[in-house]
Every structure is written in structure tokens, then in C-alpha cells.
N, C-alpha and C positions, 0 to 999 in steps of 0.2 A: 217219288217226291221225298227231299227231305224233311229237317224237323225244321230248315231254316231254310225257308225258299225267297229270294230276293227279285221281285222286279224293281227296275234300274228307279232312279228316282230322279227328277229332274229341279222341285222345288229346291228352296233356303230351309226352309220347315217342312219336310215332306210329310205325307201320308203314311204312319206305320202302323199296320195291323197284327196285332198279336191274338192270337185263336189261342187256347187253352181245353183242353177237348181230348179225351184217351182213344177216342173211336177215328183209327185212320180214315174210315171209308166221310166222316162229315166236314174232316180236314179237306179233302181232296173234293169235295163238294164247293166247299166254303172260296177254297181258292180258286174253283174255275168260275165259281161268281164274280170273281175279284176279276179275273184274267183283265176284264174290259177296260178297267186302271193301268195303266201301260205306267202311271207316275206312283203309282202306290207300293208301297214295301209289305209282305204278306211272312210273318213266323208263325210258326206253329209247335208250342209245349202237349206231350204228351202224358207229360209226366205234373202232377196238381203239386208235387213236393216241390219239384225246381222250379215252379212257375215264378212266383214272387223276385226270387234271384233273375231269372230272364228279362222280366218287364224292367227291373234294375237296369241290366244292362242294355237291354234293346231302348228304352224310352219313349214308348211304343204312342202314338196320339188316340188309339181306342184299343181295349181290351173285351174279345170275346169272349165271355167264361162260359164256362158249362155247367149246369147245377148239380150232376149228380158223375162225382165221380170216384174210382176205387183210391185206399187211404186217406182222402182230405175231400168234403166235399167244394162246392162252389160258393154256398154262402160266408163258409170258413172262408176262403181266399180273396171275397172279397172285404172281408173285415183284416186281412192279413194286409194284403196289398193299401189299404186305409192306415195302417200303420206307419208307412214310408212315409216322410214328408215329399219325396221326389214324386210319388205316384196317392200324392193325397187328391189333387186336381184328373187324375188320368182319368177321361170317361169308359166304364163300366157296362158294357150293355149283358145282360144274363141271358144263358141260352136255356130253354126248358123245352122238353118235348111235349109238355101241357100245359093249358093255360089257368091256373089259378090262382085268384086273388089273392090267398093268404100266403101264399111264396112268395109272392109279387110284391105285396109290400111290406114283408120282412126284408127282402132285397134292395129295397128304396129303402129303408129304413136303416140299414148297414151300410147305406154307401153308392148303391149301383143308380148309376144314369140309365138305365132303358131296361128293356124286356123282350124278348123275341121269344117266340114261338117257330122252333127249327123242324126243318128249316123253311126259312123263311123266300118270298119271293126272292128273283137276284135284284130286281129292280126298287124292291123295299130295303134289302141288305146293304145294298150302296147309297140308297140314299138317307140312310140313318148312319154307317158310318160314315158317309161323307159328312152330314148334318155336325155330328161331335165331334168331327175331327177340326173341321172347320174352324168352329166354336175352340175349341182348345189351340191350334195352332195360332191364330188371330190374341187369343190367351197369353202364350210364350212369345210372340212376336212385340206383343206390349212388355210385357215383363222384362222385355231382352231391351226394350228403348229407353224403359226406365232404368234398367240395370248402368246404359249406358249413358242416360242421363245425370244419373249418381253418381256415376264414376268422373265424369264427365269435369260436375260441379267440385267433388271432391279433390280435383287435379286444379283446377282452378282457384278453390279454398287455399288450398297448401303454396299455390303460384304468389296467392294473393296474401298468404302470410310470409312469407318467405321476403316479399316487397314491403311489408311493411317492415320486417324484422329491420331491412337492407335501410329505409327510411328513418328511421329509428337511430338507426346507427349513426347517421349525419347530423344528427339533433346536436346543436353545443349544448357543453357541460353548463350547468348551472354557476351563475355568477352568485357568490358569497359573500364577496367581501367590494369596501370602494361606495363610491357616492351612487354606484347603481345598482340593485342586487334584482336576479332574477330566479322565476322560478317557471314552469311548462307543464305541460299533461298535453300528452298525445293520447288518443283511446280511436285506434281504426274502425273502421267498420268492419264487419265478415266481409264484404269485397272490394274494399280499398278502395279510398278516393283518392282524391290527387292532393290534398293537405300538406304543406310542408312551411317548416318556419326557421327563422333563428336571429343571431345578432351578433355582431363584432365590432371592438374599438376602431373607428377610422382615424383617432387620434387620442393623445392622452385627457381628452374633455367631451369628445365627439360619440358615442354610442348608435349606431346602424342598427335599428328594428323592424322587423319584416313578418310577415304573414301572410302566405299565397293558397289558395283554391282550385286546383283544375277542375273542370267540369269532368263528369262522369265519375267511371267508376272502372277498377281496375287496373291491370299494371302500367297499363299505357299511359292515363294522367297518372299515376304515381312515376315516371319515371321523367314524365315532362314537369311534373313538383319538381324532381329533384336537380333538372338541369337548370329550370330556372333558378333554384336555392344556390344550384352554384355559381352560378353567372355573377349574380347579387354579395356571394360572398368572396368570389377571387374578384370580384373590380372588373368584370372582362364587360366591359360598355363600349363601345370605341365612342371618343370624344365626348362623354358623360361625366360629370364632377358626382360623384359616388356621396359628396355632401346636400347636394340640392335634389330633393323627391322628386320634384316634377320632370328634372332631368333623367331620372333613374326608369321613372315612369316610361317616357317617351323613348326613350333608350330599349326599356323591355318590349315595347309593342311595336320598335321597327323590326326588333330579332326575333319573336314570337308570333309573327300573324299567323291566324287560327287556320288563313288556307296551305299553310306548309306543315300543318302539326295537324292533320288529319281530322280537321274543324274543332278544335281545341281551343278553348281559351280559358283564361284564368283571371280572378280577382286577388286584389293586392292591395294592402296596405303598409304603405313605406314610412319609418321616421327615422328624426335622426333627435338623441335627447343630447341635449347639450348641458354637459352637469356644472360647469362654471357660468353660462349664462342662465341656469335655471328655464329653458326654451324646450318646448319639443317642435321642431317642426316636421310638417308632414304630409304628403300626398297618396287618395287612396282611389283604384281602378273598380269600381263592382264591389267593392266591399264592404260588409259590417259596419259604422261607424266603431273606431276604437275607443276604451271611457278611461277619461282622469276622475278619480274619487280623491277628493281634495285629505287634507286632517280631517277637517272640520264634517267632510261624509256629502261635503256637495260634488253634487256630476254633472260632468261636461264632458259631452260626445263629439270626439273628431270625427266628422262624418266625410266619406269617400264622396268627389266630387266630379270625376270623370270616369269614364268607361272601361271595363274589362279588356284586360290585357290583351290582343291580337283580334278583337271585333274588328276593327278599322284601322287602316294605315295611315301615319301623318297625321292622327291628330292630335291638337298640347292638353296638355295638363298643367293645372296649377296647384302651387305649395300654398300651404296656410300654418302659422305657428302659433301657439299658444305659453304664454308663461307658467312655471310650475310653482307651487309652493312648496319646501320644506317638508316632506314627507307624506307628499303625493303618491298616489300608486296610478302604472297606469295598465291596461286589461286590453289585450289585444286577443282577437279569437274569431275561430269558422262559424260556418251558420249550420254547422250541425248540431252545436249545443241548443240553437233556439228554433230550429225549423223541426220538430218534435210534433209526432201524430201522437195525440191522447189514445189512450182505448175507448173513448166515445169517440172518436175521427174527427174531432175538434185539434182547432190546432194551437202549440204552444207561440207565442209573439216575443220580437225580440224587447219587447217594451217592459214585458216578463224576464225576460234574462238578467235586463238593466237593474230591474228591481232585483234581484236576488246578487248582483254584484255589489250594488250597494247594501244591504245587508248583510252580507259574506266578505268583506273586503279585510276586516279587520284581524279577522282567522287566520289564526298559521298555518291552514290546511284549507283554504277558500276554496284552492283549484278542487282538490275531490269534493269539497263539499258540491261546487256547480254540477260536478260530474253527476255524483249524487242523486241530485234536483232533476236534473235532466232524463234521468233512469228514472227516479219516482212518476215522474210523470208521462214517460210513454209506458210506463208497464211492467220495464223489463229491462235487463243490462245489455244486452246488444244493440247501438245503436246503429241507423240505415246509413248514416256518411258517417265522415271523421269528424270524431271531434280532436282541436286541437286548440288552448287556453292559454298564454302565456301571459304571466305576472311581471312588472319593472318597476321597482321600488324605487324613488327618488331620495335619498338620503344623502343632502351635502354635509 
């Protein structure tokens, strides 16, 4: 027999036993107990110095030590072996030719899972390492799903930043200057919703403003945000006037139904501001009500009045418009700044949100201030969806 006798192993996690023992003749013992394991893996160190390096490399799922052996005994190696963080979990069973309690739990007390009195029955020796092996493999086999499950999320994480990044990037530039000025805050979630926005002259008085939702979570609605964002922004409607929402509306949920986008649908709020006639008009699918905060600090909510994008086929939608005043602003945004779990699992209301736009409207920094508001009151700066805020200054 050698120092390394291998029967064939047929598990993912198999059975490996490691003997540790100077006396050939208990080696040779130990392993024709084994023999009846036709799946178990059987080494054997002779030597108590190299042991610790062998359990290293072997990875052994139990280790039989011996108590008393020349150069290093066995209670040393198993405070040695406890030193490895790879064999901090290895179970430990100690071999003694005598039964005494105060070895015994000195032995438990450094470290070791079990006790034997050698040699032991064959039918007690296998069913104690089977018992720990068990136990330990079942161990590694979780540790390996979590490992995978980390990895898993963390690939996913990085997916899901990477799509936000790519989101991001399609965001228009902030408008400065002109009878409309705007501002935005996008703030993703750690696993991306489908959040996307923007706005483009449709004429030199005409202003196009948009805010859409996909449902879920992930790069899938983040990539159906962005086809819809484009749709909206190249004009690609067939037979839709890109000026009248309800058209635009009706137009997005013949080319979106949610049974061709993999049960997807999305909320939308469409306008169009008109800076010569001081108008916004506007139509919105599932969405938020959008809010005008007049000079004067009075609010007026456009509220959405037909159904989310790609629920149902064929059916209309209607515009509604309101006049602006003179230095109106108006607040377009997800319902991830107001759909907010407290840390009492109360929930924050969008009737809350309203009120903190109208108190924050006048700030040259309102958007983070809501962001802000939002984070105070779930607890914490990561929020569960996107948020995304978009500010439009009326200034004729």
C-alpha cells in the first residue's frame, strides 16, 4: 500500500479521507475498513510534519488524526490544521488508543469534531465518516451555490451597469438657454428599470416632452426604454403627427404591444410645450400625473388618462392642454421617487412627493434636493427602481 491509495470516486463532491497515523500496520487496517466505499477516496500521511501541506492539497472532507505521534503530536496538528482558513471547516475526528475525557476535551476544545477509540468497529468508522463527510460536503455544495449565486448577481450588477451607463448616454443635453430651459436627474436602481426620458424641438415654438417606465427590472426593460425613447425621438410613428400626444400615444401601443415584447409594457407621459402660445398640451398612458407650479407656487397636476403602453391593442387616447403662466415650471418624473418603503414598511405617497415639489420648486438644485427627500426617507441612497426627475422652465 502506498502513502496515497485512491479508490475511483464517482460523486461532484466526493468522499476523501485523509488518515494521518505513523503506524503502517492501522493504515492498512483503516483502509480495508474503507474498502466497502467503492466511491470514497482513502490517503494516508505517515509523516505528522507533512500532514498539514497534504490536507492542503488533498481537500480531504474528514481527517483521521492520531494522538500520539513521533516529532509533532496530534493535538498540535489539529490546532495547526485550524490555522488554514481552507481546512478551518475540515472535520477532525481524533484517534486514541484510550478513552479519556481529559484528552477528549482538550481535543474538542482545539478544534476536533469527534473521538474514536482505535480501532474502532468498521461499521462505526464508516458511519461516523460518512456522518461528517456528509455534513461537510452538503457544506461545500452550498457554499459552491452561493459562490455561484454571487458571481451570478455580480455579472448581472455590472450587465446592469453597463445599461445604465449606455442609458445615460442617450439622455439630451441640458437646455440653457430660450423660452425653455431644462434640467434632469437620472439615479438607477442597482438592477435597472426600464426609466428613460427626453425632449426635442419639433419646431422653432414646439418643445416635445416625454417620460416613459417599463415595467421590471433589468436590461430587457432598459433596452425596450430605449427603443421606445427612440421611436419618440426620430419621429418613426407611421401616420402619427409627432404634435398631437394622443396620436403619439396611439401610435406607441400599436408598435409596442406587450405580447411581442415579452409581456412588457410601459407608462408614458407625452407633451408638447408650446412657448409662443404659452400651451402645454398633453397625453399620458399609466403615468404619474406631471405638475405645473405656477410663480405664484400654485399646483396643477396633468394627470394620465388612458392606459399603459402595449396592455391592449386599438385603443384611443385623448390630449388635454392647459395654459402656462410666465414662469411656470413644470415636473415630469417615475414613481420611483414616490413609491418608497420607509424603514417602518410604511409607505411614502405620491401626494408626499407633490408636496415636497411644491416646496423645492424654487431651488436651483430642487432635483437633488427630491433625490435627497427620497433617500431620507427610505433609509438609504440606493434606491429599488429608477428614479428619473426632469425639470422645464417656462421663460417667454
Amino acid at each position: 500500500m502506498s502513502n496515497a491509495t485512491t479508490i475511483h470516486p464517482t460523486a461532484a463532491f466526493k468522499t476523501i479521507v485523509l488518515l494521518v497515523d505513523d503506524q503502517a500496520i492501522i493504515a492498512a487496517a483503516v483502509h480495508k475498513m474503507l474498502q466497502s466505499q467503492p466511491t470514497w477516496e482513502f490517503h494516508y500521511c505517515s509523516d505528522g510534519t507533512k500532514a498539514v501541506e497534504m490536507a492542503l492539497n488533498l481537500k480531504p472532507t474528514v481527517i483521521l488524526q492520531d494522538l500520539v505521534m513521533p516529532n509533532i503530536d496530534g493535538l498540535t496538528l489539529v490546532t495547526e490544521y485550524r490555522k488554514h482558513g481552507q481546512l478551518l471547516e475540515t472535520p477532525l475526528v481524533v484517534l486514541s488508543s484510550r478513552e479519556e475525557a481529559v484528552t477528549k476535551a482538550k481535543a474538542f476544545e482545539l478544534g476536533a469534531n469527534d473521538y474514536l477509540v482505535k480501532l474502532p468497529d468498521p461499521v462505526e468508522l464508516i458511519a461516523r465518516v460518512k456522518h461528517h463527510s456528509d455534513g461537510y460536503k452538503a457544506a461545500m455544495e452550498r457554499n459552491a451555490a452561493y459562490a455561484a449565486l454571487a458571481a451570478s448577481e455580480k455579472h448581472l450588477q455590472e450587465e446592469a451597469k453597463r445599461a445604465a451607463e449606455y442609458v445615460r448616454s442617450l439622455l439630451p443635453d441640458p437646455l440653457t438657454t430660450g423660452a425653455a430651459t431644462t434640467k434632469w436627474k437620472f439615479v438607477p436602481s442597482e438592477s435597472l428599470g426600464g426609466d428613460a426620458f427626453g425632449y426635442h424641438w419639433l419646431d422653432d415654438s414646439r418643445l416635445a416632452i416625454y417620460l416613459l417606465d417599463v415595467c421590471g427590472h433589468g436590461v430587457g426593460p432598459a433596452l425596450l426604454g430605449v427603443s421606445a425613447m427612440n421611436t419618440i425621438r426620430g419621429g418613426g410613428i407611421p401616420g402619427r403627427d409627432m404634435r398631437d400626444p394622443a396620436a403619439v400615444l396611439e401610435g406607441l401601443n400599436d408598435l409596442y404591444p406587450m405580447a411581442e415584447h415579452n409581456d412588457m409594457f410601459f407608462t408614458l407621459w407625452y407633451g408638447i410645450l408650446d412657448v409662443d402660445a404659452g400651451t402645454i398640451k398633453w397625453c399620458g398612458g399609466g403615468h404619474p400625473p406631471a405638475v405645473v407650479v405656477g410663480p405664484d407656487g400654485s399646483i396643477t397636476q396633468l394627470a394620465s388618462q388612458g392606459l399603459m403602453i402595449g396592455a391592449a391593442t386599438g385603443i384611443p387616447y385623448d390630449s388635454s392642454e392647459v395654459t402656462l403662466k410666465p414662469n411656470s415650471k413644470l415636473f415630469v418624473y417615475s414613481d420611483g421617487i414616490f413609491e418608497i418603503t420607509k424603514p417602518d414598511k410604511s409607505m411614502t405617497s405620491l401626494d408626499e412627493y407633490i408636496a415636497e415639489v411644491g416646496r423645492l420648486h424654487t431651488k436651483a438644485d430642487a432635483l437633488e434636493q427630491m433625490v435627497l427627500w427620497g433617500q431620507a426617507a427610505q433609509g438609504g441612497l440606493q434606491f429599488v427602481d429608477d428614479v428619473s426627475l426632469l425639470e422645464v422652465s417656462f421663460n417667454p
